[in-house]
N, C-alpha and C positions, 0 to 999 in steps of 0.2 A: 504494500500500500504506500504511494507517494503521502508527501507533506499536506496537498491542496484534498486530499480526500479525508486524510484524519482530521482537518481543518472543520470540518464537514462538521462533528460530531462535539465541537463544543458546547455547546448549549444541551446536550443532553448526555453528558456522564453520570451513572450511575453504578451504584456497589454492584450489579449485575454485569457492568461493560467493564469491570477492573482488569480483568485476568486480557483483555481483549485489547483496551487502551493501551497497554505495558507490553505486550507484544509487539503492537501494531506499532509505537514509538522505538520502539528497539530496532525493529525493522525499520524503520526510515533512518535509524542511526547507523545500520549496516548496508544502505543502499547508494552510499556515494561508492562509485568505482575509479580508482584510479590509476586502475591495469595494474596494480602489485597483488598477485594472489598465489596463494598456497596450497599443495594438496596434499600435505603431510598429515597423514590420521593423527600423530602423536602433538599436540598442539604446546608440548613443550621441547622441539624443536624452533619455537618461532624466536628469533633471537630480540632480547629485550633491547639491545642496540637499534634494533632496526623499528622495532613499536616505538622507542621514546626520538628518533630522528624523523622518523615519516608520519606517525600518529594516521596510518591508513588504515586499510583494511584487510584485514587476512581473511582466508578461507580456506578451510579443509573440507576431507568428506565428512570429520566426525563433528568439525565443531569449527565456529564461527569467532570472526573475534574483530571491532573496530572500534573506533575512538571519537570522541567529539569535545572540544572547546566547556570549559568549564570554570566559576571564578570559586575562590578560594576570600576568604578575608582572615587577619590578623589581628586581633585586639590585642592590645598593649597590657602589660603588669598595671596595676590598680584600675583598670574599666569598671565601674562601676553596675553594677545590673540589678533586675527587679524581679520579684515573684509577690503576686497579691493571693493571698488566700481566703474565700469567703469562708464564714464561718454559719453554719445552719444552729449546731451546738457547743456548747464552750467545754473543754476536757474537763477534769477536777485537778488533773497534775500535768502541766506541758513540760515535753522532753524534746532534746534537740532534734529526732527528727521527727517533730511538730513543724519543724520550721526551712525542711527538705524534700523532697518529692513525696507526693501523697501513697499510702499503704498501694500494694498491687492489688486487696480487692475490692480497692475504691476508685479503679483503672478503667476508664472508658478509651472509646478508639479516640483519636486524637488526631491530627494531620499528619503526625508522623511516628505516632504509635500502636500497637494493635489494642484487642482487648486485656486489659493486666498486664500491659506491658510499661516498665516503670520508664521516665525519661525525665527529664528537670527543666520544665517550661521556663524560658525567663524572659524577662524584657531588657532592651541594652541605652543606657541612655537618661530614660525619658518612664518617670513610675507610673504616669498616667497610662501609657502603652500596655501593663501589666494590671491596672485596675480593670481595665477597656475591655483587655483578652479573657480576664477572668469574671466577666458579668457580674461585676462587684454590682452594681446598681441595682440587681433583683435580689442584695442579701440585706439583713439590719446589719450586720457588722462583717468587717474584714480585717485581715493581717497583713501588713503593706511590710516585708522582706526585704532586705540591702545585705547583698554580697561585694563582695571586691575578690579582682580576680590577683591569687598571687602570680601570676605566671602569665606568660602567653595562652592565648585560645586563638586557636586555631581552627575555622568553622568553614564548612562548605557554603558557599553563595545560590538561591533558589528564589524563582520570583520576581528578578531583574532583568529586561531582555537586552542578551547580547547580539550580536551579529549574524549569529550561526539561527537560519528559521526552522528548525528542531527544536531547538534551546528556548525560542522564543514560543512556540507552543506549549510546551512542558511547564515554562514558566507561568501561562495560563491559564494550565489545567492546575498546577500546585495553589494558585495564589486565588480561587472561585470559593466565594464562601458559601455556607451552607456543611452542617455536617455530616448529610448525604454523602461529601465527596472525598470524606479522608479515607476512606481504602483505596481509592486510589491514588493520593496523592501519599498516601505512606507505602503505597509498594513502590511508585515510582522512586523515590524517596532512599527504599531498601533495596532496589534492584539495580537503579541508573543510577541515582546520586549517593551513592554508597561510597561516600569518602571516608579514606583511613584518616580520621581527624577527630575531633574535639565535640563535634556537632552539627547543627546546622544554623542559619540565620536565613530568615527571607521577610519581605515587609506583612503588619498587621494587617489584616481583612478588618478587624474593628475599630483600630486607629489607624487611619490616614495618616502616614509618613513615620509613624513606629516601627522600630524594627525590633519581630520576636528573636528571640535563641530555643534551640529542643538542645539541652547537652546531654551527650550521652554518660550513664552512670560511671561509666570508667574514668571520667573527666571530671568529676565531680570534687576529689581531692585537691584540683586546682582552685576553685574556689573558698574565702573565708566570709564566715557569717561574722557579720560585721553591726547590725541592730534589725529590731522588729517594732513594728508601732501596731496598735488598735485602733481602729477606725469605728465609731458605731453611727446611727440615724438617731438623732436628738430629737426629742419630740415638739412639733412646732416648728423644727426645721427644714427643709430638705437635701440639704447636705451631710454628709458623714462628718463627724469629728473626730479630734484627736482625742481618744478616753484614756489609753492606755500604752507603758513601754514596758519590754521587759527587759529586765537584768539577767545580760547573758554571760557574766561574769564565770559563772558555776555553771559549767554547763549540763552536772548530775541536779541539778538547784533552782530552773528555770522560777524566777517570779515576776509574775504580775505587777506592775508599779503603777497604781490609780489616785492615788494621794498627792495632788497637786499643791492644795494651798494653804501646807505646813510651810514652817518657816526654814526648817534644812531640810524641803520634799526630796524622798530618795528617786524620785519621777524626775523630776527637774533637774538634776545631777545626773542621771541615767542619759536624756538628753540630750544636756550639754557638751557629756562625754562623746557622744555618738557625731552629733557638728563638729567635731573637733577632729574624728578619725574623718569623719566627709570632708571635711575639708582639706584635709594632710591627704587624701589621696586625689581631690582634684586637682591641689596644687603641684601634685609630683607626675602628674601627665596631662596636661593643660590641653594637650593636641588630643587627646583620646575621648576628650567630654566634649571638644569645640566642633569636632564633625567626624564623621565617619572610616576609618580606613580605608583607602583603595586598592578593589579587589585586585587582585593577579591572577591569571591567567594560569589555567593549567589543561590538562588530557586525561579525561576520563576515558579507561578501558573497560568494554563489557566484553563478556563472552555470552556464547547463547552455542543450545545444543541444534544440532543439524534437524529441519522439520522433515518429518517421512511423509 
């Protein structure tokens, strides 16, 4: 199937066309030819000198294998990032991972995860992006999350059209909201954009010009929890407020801090402490909060079994 026919078929993806979609893009990413082809059954004869200079196409009788244009982004040591947590019920004892990916059998599909399948939503930037994604607005309270990253992340780019009109397809089937269409944007996701990396980034469906993160749980040691605030709906108002920080001091010891308007509030020193790390890591990578990394460019290789 060419490009202009899968094109065809946007407006009507569905969990039924997933297995079909992913095929049929796979194929249009095997169907540039560039007269370099192979008929070696053993397809680790194909010399990896020759995949990473020509990034064409190979062909065997048993198996197939081509490449296609892909960006990659870098976030710098202290990037800052978000997770909002709506809250339906309040624990009686919160523990640190209270305030990391949610249990697996409270795991729905997700755009780029299956059923119970755990992954660490975040938003980068910008916490309204992470209130946005997580429909904080249909809860009475939430848990607005600050990580800081120690280390490099390193995340695949999805969602942005480059030049290659494949790429630019895919990136409009990933980026269609509606929860209809995350099996296929998380097979695509696990089949095509399966980068050995950190995670992924691609822009919010629910905030216009936020960019989410999916990090994968192996990546997760990269980041430090760094503060947690409570959000609730005041009555008579209709905005969330500030009710609550926790003291993450003790991390076997998590408390609650709602006691504002003592005179040495252990809330308002909790606080202050927290501005204080925000600000020491804005100010130690000033380019990583002012705008976005520019992606790089790389070559994604698939393989795909020969169709009988």
């Amino acid at each position: 199937m060419n490009i202009e026919r899968l094109s065809k078929f946007n407006d009507t993806y569905n969990v039924f066309m997933t297995k079909f979609i992913v095929d049929e893009v796979s194929e249009c990413l095997l169907s540039i030819d560039t007269g370099i082809k192979y008929t070696l059954k053993d397809p680790s004869f194909f010399s990896p000198l020759f995949r990473a200079m020509f990034s064409h196409r190979y062909q065997s009788e048993s198996i197939r294998a081509g490449s296609y244009p892909a960006h990659e982004r870098i976030y710098s040591r202290d990037t800052i990032l978000f997770r909002c947590r709506p809250l339906k019920e309040e624990p009686d004892v919160y523990l640190e991972q209270d305030f990391w990916e949610p249990p697996k059998k409270f795991v729905s599909s997700g755009r780029l995860n299956g059923e119970e399948e755990q992954m660490l939503y975040l938003a980068v930037n910008n916490p309204v992006t992470a209130i946005h994604e997580a429909r904080a607005s249909l809860s009475n309270k939430y848990i607005l999350i600050f990580y800081r990253a120690k280390t490099d992340l390193v995340v695949g780019e999805i969602g942005w059209d480059i030049e290659s009109p494949i790429v630019k397809l895919i990136n409009k089937i990933f980026s269609k909201p509606g929860d209809g269409i995350y099996k296929v944007s998380n097979q695509l996701a696990k089949t095509i954009y399966n980068f050995d990396n950190d995670g992924w980034c691609y822009p919010s469906v629910q905030h216009p010009g936020g960019i989410n993160f999916c990090l994968n749980l192996e990546a997760k040691h990269k980041l430090e929890l760094i503060g947690a605030f409570m959000y609730e709906k005041v009555k008579g108002e209709g905005e969330r407020k500030l009710t609550a920080v926790f003291d993450l001091k003790d991390r076997s010891d998590i408390q609650k801090l709602n006691y504002w308007h003592k005179e040495n509030s252990l809330a308002k020193h909790t606080l202050e402490s927290f501005k204080k790390t925000y600000e020491e890591s804005l100010a130690s990578n000033i380019k990583a909060h002012a705008e976005q990394p520019e992606p790089r460019i790389t070559y994604k290789t698939i393989f795909l079994d020969e169709k009988c």
